[in-house]
N, C-alpha and C positions, 0 to 999 in steps of 0.2 A: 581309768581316765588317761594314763599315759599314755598306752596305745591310739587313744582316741585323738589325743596332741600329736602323736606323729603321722595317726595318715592324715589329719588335715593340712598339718605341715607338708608331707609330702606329693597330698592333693595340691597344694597352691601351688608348690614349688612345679610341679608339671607343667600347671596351665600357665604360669607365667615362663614358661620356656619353651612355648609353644609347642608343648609333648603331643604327639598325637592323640590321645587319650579325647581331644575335644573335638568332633566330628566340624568338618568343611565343604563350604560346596566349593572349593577351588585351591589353587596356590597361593600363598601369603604374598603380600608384596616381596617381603626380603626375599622369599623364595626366588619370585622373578628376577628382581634387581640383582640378586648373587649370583644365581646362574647362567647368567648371560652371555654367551660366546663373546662380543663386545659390544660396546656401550658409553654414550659418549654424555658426561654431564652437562648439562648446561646451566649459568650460571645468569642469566639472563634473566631481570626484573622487571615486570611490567610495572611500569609507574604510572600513576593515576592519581587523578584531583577528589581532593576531601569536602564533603558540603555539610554544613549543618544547613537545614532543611528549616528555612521562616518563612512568612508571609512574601515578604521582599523575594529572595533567591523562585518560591513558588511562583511567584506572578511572570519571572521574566523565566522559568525554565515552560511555563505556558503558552509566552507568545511563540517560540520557538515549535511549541510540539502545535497548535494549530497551524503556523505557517510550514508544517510538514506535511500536510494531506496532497502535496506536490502543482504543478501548475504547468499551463501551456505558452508559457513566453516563450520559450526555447525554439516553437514552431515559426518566429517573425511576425508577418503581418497577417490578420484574420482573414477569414474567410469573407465572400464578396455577396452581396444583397442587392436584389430589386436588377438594376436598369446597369450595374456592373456585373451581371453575368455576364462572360462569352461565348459563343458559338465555340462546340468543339467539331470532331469529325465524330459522325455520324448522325447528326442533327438535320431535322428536316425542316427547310425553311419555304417560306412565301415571300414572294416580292411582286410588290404593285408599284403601275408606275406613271405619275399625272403629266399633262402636257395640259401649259397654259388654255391650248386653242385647236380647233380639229386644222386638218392638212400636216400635220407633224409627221414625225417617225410610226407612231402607233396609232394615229388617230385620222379614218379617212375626214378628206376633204370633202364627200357628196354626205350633203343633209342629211338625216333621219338614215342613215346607212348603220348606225347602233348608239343607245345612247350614253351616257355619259363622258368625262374626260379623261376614261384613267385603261387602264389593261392591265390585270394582274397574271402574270407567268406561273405554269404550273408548276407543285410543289417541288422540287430539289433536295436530295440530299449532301450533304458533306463531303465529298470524297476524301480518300486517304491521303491526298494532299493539301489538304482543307482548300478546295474550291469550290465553285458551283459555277456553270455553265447560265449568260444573261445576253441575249440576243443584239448586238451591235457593240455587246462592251467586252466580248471575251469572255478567257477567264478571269473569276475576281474571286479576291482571299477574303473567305470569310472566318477560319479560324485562330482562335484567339482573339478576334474583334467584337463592341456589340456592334448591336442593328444600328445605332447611329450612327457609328462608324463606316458600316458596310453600305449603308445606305445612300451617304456623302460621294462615297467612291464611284459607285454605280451614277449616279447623278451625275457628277463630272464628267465621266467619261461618254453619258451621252450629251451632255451641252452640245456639242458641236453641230450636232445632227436630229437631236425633237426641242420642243418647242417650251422653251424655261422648264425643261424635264426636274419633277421631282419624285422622290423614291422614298416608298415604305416599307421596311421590310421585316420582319413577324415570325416569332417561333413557333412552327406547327407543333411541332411533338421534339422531347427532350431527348434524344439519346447518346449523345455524348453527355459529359462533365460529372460523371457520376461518382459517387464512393460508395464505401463496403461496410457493413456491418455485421462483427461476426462474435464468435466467442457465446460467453455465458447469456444468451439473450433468449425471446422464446422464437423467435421470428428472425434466424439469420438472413438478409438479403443485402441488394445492390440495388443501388436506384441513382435515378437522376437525380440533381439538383434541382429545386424549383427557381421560378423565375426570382419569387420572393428571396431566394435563401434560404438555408437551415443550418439550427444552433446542435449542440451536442447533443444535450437532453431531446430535441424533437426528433432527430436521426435515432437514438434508442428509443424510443417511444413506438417510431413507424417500424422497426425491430420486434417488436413485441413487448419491449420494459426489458429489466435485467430478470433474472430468476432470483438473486438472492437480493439479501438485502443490503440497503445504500453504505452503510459502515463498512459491507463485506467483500464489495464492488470497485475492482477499478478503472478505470477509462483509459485505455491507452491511443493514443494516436500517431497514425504514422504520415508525414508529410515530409515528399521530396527529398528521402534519408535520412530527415530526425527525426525522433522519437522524442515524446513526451507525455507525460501519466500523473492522474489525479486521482483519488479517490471521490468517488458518487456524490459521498454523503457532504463532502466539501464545496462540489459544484453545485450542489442544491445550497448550500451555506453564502456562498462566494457568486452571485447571478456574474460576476465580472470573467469565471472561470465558464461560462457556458457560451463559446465561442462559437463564429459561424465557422462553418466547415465548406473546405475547399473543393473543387474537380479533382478526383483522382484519391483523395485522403480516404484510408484504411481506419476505421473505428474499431479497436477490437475490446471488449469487454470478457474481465474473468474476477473470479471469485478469489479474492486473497485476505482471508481471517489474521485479525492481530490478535497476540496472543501475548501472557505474561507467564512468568514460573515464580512461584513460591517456596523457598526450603527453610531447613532452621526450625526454630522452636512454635510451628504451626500443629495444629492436630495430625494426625498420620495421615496417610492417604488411605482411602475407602473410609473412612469415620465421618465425612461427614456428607451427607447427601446422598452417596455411595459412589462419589468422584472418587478414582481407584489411579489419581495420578495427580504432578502437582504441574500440570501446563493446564492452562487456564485461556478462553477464549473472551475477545472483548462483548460486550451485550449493547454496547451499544459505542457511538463515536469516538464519545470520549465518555472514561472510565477514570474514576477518581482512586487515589493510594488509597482510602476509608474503603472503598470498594471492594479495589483487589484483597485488601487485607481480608476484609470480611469472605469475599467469594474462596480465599482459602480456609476459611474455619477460625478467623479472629488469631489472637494469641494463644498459646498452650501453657495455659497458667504456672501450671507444677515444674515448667520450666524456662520460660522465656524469662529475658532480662528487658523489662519493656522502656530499658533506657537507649536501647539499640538497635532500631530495625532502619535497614538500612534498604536502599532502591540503587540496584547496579544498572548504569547503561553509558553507549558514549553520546558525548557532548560535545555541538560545536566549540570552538575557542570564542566566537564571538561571542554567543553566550555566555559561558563563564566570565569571559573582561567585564561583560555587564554586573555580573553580580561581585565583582573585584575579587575574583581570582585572578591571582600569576600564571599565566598560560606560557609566558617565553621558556619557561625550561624542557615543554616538552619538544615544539618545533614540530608539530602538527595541526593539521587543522581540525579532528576530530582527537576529544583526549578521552581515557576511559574515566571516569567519574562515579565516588559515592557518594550518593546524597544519604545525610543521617537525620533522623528523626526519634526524637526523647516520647517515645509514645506515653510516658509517665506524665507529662508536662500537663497543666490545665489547657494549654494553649495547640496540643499537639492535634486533637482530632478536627480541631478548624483547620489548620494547617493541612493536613490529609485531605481533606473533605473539597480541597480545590486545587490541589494538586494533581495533575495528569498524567496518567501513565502512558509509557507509549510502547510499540510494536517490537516484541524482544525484551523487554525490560525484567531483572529481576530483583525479585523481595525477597530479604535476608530477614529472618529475625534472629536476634544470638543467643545461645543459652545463655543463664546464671550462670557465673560463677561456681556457685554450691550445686551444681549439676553434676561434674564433672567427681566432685565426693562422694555424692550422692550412685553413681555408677558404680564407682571403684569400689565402695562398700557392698551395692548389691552383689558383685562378683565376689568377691570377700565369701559372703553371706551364704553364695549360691555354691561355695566349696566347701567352706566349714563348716556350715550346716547339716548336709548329709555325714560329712567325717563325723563330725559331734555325734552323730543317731549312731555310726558303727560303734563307737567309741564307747558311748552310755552302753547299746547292746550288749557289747563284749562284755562289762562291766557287770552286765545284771545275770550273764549266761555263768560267768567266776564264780558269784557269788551264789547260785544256784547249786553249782558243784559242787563247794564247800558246805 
């Protein structure tokens, strides 16, 4: 049995000195850290806000994660409806044009020579100076103006010369004022603006719809050099976020999945489902902690400490003031933040069950305590165990001899 006491003894003493004797797929950290030509440490702590995780703290880190699915103010004033459309260039227009009484400008004087009061001018397009060519009145600008506008003008300019002249003037066919629809759609195109107007969702619509789904979809818009982006599933939430869209605005839509990770004292990866990773995609808008938790395989009983699970992500500061956290010491507007949650508690899985997660975010669970013994012994075990079996051998092969 003595021999059997010294090779385990000198089994441990190996592996705890990291002998090669214990097979690696790589370099130990010391190994890197030691042999480093140079290397500069750094001493620099990320500091970040602590939360225990209530009803209270959950309600106001929710209004936050819904008023994140983003928004279009940053674009200014909406897009223009009905009878505030204007004429761009390329637009083909009609103009008619009445005179009180015949002997006018356009209307002979001899009887029954044609009837009516009025003479409508043939169609016209837009030129590249946004004009159009109107017989006694020149050129007259019609883009950027509507038809009542353009209409006034023409009118005035002929007062002088027919007879209480008045002016109608009519969109034949749209082709200026258009925008784009492109990206994750079935049906990329360019179209006009109707007379009516059109809102976001109907410009993707006349697109073909998105390909994926509304949680997984964003809207981006481009207008006059800014940018601005919502997620689908929110403008279908938010009718205030389905804005009319402008002459010239770029709609682009793509597919962008929120995701969460899970580590810590969760089942393994591939164990459950046969998800063989711990990044996790959302199923739907909003995805509750009770969720996430679950969608990674609950707790890992034989080790979690379920006083501990903890939800990393950053947080505005105004957020936090709300829940009376001290935010003056970090001197950011985003601070990093862990929310904790006593999943032992009676109170904790309501707590969970309405709390939101959002895009990035991670779930910690911690081990036990007695985990940590629990390893150290199986290592133990996993050395002197086989020593022990040479050890008894040796002992039973002596004894055989004698």
């Amino acid at each position: 049995m003595a021999i059997g006491k010294w090779l385990a003894a000198a089994l441990l003493g190996s592996v705890l000195a990291g002998c090669s004797l214990v097979p690696k797929d790589g370099p130990t950290g010391t190994a890197v850290e030691g042999q480093a030509t140079s290397a500069v440490a750094s001493e620099e702590k990320v500091e970040y806000a602590y939360v225990k995780l209530g009803a209270r703290s959950a309600e106001v880190s929710n209004r936050a994660t819904i008023a994140d699915g983003g928004s279009f103010a940053s674009l200014g004033s909406s897009g223009s409806s009905g009878s505030d459309i204007r004429f761009a260039v390329g637009d083909l227009i009609t103009i008619t044009i009445f005179e009180a009484q015949a002997g006018g400008l356009f209307i002979p004087s001899e009887a029954g020579s044609r009837a009516g009061n009025f003479v409508q001018l043939p169609t016209q397009q837009v030129d590249a100076s946004g004009n159009i060519e109107v017989p006694y009145a020149g050129a007259v600008r019609v883009a950027g103006r509507t038809a009542k506008e353009v209409g006034a003008g023409i009118a005035s300019r002929l007062s002088t010369r027919a007879i209480e002249p008045q002016v109608v003037v009519s969109l034949a066919e749209r082709r200026g004022n258009e925008l784009a629809v492109l990206g994750e759609v079935n049906a990329p195109l360019r179209f006009a603006i109707d007379p009516g107007g059109v809102r976001v969702l109907s410009a993707i619509a006349r697109a073909g719809g998105p390909r994926n789904a509304s949680h997984e979809t964003t809207v981006t818009i481009q207008r006059k050099g800014v940018t601005a982006r919502a997620r689908m599933s929110t403008i279908v939430r938010n009718p205030a976020l389905n804005v009319l869209l402008q002459p010239g605005d770029v709609v682009y839509v793509s597919r962008e999945q929120k995701v969460f990770m899970a580590f810590g004292a969760t089942p393994s990866p591939g164990s459950i489902g046969g998800t063989n990773n711990r990044r996790f995609s959302f199923d739907d808008d909003r995805v509750t902690l009770a969720e996430a938790v679950a969608k990674a395989g609950g707790l890992a009983s034989e080790r979690a400490d379920p006083k501990y699970v903890f939800v990393y992500r950053a947080e505005h500061t105004r957020t936090l003031d709300h829940m009376g956290v001290d935010t003056r010491p970090f001197g950011t507007r985003v601070v990093p933040t862990v929310y904790s949650l006593d999943w032992g508690s009676p109170e904790a899985m309501f707590v969970a069950n309405v709390f939101y997660m959002r895009d990035k975010d991670i779930v910690f669970v911690s081990d036990h305590p007695s985990v940590d013994f629990v390893k150290f012994f199986s290592i133990v075990r996993s050395v002197t165990g086989p020593a022990s079996d040479i050890g008894t051998t040796v002992s039973n092969v002596r004894s055989a001899g004698q």
